[in-house]
N, C-alpha and C positions, 0 to 999 in steps of 0.2 A: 504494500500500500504506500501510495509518494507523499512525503510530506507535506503540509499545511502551516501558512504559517497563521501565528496568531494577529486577530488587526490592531490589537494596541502596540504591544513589544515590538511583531515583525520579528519572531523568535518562531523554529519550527514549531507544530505541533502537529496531533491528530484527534481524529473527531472522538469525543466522548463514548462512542457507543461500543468501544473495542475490537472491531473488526471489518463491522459492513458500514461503508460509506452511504449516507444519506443520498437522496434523488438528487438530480442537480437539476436547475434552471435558470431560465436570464430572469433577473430584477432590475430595477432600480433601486443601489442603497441609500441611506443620508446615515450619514454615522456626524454626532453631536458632540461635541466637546463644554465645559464652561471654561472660560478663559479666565486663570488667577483662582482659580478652587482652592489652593494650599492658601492663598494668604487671603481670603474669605474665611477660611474655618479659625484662623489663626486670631481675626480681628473679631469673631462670635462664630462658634465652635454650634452650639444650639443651634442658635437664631439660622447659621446660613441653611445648617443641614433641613431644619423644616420648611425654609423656604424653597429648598430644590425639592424636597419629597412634594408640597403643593403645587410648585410647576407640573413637577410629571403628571400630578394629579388630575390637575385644572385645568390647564393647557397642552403638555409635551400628548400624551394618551389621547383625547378627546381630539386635538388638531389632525393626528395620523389618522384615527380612523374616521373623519370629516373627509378626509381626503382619500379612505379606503384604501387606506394603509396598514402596516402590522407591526407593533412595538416588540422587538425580537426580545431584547433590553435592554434593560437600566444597568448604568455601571458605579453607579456611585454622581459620579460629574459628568455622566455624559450617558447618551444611547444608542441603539442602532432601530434601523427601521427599514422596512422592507415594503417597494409598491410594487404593484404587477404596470405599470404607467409612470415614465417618467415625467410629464405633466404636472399628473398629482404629486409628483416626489418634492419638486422644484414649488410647485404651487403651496404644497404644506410646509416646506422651509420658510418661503417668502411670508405664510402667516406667522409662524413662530418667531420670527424676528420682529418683525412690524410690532406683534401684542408686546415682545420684550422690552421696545421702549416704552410704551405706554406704561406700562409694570414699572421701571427704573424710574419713570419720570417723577415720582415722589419720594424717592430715596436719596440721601445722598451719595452723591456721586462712589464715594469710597465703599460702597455698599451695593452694586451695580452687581446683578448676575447678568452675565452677558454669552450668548451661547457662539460659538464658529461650526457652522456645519458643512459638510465638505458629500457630495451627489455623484454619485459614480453606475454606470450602466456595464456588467457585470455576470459573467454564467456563476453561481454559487451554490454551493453542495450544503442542502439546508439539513438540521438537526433538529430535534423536537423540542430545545429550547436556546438555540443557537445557529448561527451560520458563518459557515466558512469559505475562505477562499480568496483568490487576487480581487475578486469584484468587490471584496470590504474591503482590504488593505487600501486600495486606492480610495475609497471612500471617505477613509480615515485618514492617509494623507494630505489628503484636499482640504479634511477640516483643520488640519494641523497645521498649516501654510495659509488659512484663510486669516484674516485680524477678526476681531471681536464684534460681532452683531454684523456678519457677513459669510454669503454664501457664496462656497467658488464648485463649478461644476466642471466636469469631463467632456472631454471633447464629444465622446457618445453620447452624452448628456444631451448637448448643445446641439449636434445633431438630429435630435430625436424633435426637441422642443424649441426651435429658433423660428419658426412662425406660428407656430400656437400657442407663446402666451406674451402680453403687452406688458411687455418691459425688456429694457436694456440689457445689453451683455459688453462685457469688455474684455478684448482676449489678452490673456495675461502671457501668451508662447506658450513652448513646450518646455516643462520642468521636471527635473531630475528629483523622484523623492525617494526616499530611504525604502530599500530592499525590494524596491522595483525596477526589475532592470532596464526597461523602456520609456522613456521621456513621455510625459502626462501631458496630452495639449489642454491646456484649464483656461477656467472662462471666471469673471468675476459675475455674480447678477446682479442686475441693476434697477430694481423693481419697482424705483421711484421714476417717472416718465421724466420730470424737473430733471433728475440727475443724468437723468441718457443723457440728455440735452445740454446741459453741461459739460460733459465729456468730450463729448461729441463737438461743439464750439468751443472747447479749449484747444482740441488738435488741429480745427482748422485755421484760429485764431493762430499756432504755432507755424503752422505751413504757411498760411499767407503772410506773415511779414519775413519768413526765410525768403521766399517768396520776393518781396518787397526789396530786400537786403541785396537779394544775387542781382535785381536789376537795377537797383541807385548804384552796382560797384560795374557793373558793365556799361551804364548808362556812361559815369562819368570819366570812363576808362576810356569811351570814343569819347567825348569831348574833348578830354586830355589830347586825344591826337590830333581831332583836326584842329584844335588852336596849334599844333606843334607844324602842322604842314602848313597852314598859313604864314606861319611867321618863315618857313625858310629855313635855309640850313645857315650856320650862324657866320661860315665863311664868306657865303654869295650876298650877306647885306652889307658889312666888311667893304667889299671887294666896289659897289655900285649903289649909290645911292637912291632911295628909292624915289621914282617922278611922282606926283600927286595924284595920278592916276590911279598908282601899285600903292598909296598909304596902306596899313594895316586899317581896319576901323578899329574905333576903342574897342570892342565887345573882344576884338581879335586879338588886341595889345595885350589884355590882360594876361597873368598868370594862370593855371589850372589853378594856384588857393586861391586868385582871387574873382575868376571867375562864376558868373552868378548859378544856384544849384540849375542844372539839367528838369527840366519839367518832366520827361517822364521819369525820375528817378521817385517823385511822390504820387506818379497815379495811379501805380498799384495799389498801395496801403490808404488812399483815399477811395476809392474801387473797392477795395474791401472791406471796409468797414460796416456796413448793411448788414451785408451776409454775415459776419459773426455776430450782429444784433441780435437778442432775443423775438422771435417771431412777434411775442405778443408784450410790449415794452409796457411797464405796469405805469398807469398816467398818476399823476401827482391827485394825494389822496383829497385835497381841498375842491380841484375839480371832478373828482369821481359823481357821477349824476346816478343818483337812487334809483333801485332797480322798479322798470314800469310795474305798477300794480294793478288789477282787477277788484271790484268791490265786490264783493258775496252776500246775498242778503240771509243765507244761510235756510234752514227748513229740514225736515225731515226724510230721510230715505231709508231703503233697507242694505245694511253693510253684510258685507261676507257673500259668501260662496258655498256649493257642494261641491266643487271644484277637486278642491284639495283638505286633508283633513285641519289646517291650519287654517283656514278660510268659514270656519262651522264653529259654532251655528250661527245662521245668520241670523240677525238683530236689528230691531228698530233705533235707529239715532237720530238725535235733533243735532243740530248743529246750528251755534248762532252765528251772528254778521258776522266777518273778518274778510281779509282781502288777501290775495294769494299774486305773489309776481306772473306776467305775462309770461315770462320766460323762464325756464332754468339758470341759475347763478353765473355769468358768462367769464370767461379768462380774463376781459380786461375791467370787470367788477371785480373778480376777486384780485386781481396785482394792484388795483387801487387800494386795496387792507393788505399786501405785503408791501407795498410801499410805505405805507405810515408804519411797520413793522410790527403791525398786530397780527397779522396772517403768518403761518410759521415755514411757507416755500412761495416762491414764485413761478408762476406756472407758466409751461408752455404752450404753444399750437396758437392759432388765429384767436383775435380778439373775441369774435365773434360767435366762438362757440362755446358750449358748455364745458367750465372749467371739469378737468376730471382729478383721479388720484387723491381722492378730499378723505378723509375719516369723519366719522360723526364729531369729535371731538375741533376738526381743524373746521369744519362748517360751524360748530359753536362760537369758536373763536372768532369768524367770519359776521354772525348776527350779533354776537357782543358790540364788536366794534362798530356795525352799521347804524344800531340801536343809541350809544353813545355818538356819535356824530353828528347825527341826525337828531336826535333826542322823539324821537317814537320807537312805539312796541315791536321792532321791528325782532321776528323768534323764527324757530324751525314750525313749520305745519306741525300739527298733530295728526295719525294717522287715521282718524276717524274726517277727521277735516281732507286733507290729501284724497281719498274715496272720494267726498262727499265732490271736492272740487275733480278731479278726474272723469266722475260719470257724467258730469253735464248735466244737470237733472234724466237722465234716461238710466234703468234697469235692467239695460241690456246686457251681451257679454263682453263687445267693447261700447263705446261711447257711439258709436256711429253703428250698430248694429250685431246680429249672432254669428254673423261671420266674417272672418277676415280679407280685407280690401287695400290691392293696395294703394299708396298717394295718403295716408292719414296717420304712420306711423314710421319711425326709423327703427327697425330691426332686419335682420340677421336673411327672413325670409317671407319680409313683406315692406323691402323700400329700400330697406339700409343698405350699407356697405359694410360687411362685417370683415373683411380685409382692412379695412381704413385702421389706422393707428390714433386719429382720435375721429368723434361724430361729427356730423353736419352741424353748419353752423344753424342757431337757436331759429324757430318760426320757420324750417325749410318744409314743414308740413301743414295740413288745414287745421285750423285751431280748432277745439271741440267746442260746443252749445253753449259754453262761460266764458269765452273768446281767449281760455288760455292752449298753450301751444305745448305741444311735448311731454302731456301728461300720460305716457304711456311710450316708451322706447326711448331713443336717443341716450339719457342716461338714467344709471338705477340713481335713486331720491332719497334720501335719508330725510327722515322723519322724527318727532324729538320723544318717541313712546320708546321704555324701554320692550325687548323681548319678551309675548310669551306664546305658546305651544299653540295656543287657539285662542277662541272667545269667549271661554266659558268662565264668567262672572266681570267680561271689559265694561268699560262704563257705557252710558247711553246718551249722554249728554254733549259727548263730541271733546270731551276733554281730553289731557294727556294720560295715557296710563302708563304710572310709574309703577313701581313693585317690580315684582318679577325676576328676569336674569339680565340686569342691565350693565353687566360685562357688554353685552349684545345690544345694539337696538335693529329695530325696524328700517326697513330700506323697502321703497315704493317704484315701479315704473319698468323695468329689465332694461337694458339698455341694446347699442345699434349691434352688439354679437350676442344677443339673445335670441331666443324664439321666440314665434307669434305670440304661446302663452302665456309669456311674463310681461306681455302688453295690455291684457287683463285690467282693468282697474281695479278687483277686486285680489288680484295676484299678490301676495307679500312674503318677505324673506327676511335674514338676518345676518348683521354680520358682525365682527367686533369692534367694539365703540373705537379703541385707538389705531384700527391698522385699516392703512389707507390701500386701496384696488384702484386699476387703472379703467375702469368704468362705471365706479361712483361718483356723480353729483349730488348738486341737492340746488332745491328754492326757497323762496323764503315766507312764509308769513305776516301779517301787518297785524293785531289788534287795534279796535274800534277806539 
């Protein structure tokens, strides 16, 4: 039997079971690391260890198999995990990180669990409570080489999942890691859209003025010459005086220093300057103009669905006045709140379309600021309000009728462009019966209720329902790589309140 080595050491071993080697199959792994575990336990010994036992608990366990995944185990400071999709492998990394700030962001800093996890695509010879083989070593290396609250994948990885999921990658080459004899081509992910983009206009920013450089030194390299051929070789003016015809002019007299710069030596790096411009340049927060509102005189309907079991039972809600924005929250509304530096990124893609990549929490921060500005109630919908404003007063299964049509929504497989890396800009569809626009596709909506499983005991009055698991809230609308069904206005989901997706938005609410 050949040996195996172990994925942490990279020290032979062999499988537990004494003799007969486990099935083998391709996976996707993520093998977990916490970065600084020795001097966590050292500054609180207790305190860190029950803090990583309720990760595993609360989030590490519960994320994998959201993502139908399988928690091989736990190692103490770290774990391994096993998907049949590497999608989902990459998809439930980028949540486990995303939640880890939100988690960190009330600790002090010195007090930060922070995980490195490292995705590798892999044939592995599985055991009934372990797995072996190069497809974890490499797994494990990846997290070992990644920094702290970052995910670096395998080139099979990257492969597998480099047009199906909306976020950045940045190739790191191929790297040599311990007791793998063949260079790793690894990828960094980059699951913040902001930070692609970032990246991405730093390198060009880098090439265009090299760029700029190689042709202000070629530029004034012919300069240099033909002033030198105009003046002559220094013998033949020596030798003949020059008639008034043959003067030099001044521009020609001059020296190379003291001649004036060469114009194209600056109109590359004037030329480029645009193009490394941020797409969507956030306008100065004093002229940011409030986003259009809708008045609602509000009334009664019936919420829910037999849809889905989340959607039951259906119920009678009143809903009072409030007013709901025409549009979804657009890119250059929200860079006007990371301008004044209440917003916590700046966003990319066209002014004009709906800002995406938001968390519930970054959209909070979003209606804070607008509410203080402004000085009105301006909040997140409640999602009995969101329903109420989506169906247009009709009790259909969309707004516009029981079957799907298209020209009235952006999704996936009825209008949209689910290719597109972000949605159509805001109002590109017919507004519904309350004359707002894009209450249903284009992007998912966050809404200010926390999570709960169904409707059995929500309120009826249209308010917010708090309680619950508000780790999690409510997100309304599916967005333009959705399908039809999550165009629904009675369609609802959840996600975690701090980790931002690159097809969440949200709109806003006004109070009377």
């Amino acid at each position: 039997m050949g040996e195996l080595r172990d994925f942490r050491s990279g020290k032979s071993t062999t499988p537990p079971s004494g003799g007969d080697i486990g099935p083998r199959r391709l996976a996707a792994i993520v093998a977990g690391d916490i970065a600084g575990y020795s001097r966590l336990m050292q500054l609180d010994e207790e305190g860190t260890h029950k803090r990583v036992k309720r990760l595993e608990r609360d989030l590490i366990e519960p994320t994998i198999t959201e993502h139908h995944g399988k928690l091989v185990k736990t190692t103490g400071d770290g774990f391994i995990a096993m998907f049949d999709s590497p999608v989902e492998a990459v998809r439930c990394s980028i949540v486990i990180q995303q939640n880890m700030v939100g988690r960190n962001a009330a600790m002090p800093r010195e007090f930060w669990i922070e995980y490195r996890l490292g995705v590798n695509l892999g044939d592995v010879i599985i055991e009934p409570d372990d797995i072996y083989g190069d497809g974890v070593n490499v797994a494990s290396r990846l997290e070992g080489i990644a920094a702290p609250g970052e995910v670096f994948i395998s080139g099979g990885i990257y492969e597998q999942i480099k047009h199906k999921l909306v976020c950045g990658y940045e190739s790191l080459g191929d790297k040599k890691v311990k007791n793998i004899t063949d260079p790793v081509r690894v990828y960094r992910v980059l699951p913040d859209a902001a930070a692609f983009q970032r990246t991405r206009k730093r390198r060009e920013t880098i090439l265009i003025t090299l760029l700029g450089l190689a042709i202000a030194i070629i530029a004034g390299g012919a300069l240099w010459y033909m002033l030198t051929q105009q003046r002559g070789k220094p013998a033949d003016v020596a030798q003949a005086p020059p008639s008034p015809a043959a003067s030099p002019s001044p521009a020609a007299s001059q020296t190379p220093a003291q001649a004036p710069s060469p114009v194209p030596s600056a109109t590359p790096t004037q030329q480029a300057s645009p193009q490394v411009a941020p797409s969507a340049s956030p306008a100065p927060a004093a002229s940011a103009a409030e986003p259009e509102m809708v008045s609602l005189q509000g009334g009664s309907f019936s919420m829910g669905s037999n849809d889905d079991p989340s959607e039951r039972p259906i119920h009678r809600v009143t809903v009072k006045a409030f007013a709901m924005s025409k549009y979804p929250v657009t890119v250059r509304e929200w860079n006007a709140c990371a301008a004044a530096k209440a917003c916590g990124f700046t966003a990319a893609g066209r002014d004009d379309s709906p800002v995406t990549n938001v968390s519930w929490s970054d959209a909070k921060q979003y209606v804070t600021w607008l509410a203080e500005r402004t000085k009105k109630a301006y909040r997140l919908p409640s999602e009995a309000e969101w329903e109420f404003a989506a169906r247009g007063g009709t009790q259909t299964r969309y707004w516009w009728g029981d079957q799907m049509q298209s020209g009235n929504a952006a999704c996936k497989d009825c209008g949209g462009d689910a290719g597109a890396e972000q949605p159509l800009k805001v109002g590109s569809f017919r507004a519904n019966p309350f004359g707002l626009y894009d209450m249903g596709g284009g992007v998912d909506q966050w809404v200010e209720d926390c999570w709960h499983r169904n409707y059995q005991g929500a309120p009826t009055d249209g308010a917010v329902w708090s309680g619950g698991d508000c780790a999690s809230h409510v997100i309304r609308s599916g967005s333009w790589k959705n399908d039809a069904r999550y165009v629904r206005p009675a369609n609802r989901d959840s996600y975690d309140t701090n980790v931002r997706y690159p097809t969440h938005g949200f709109r806003v609410a006004l109070s009377p």
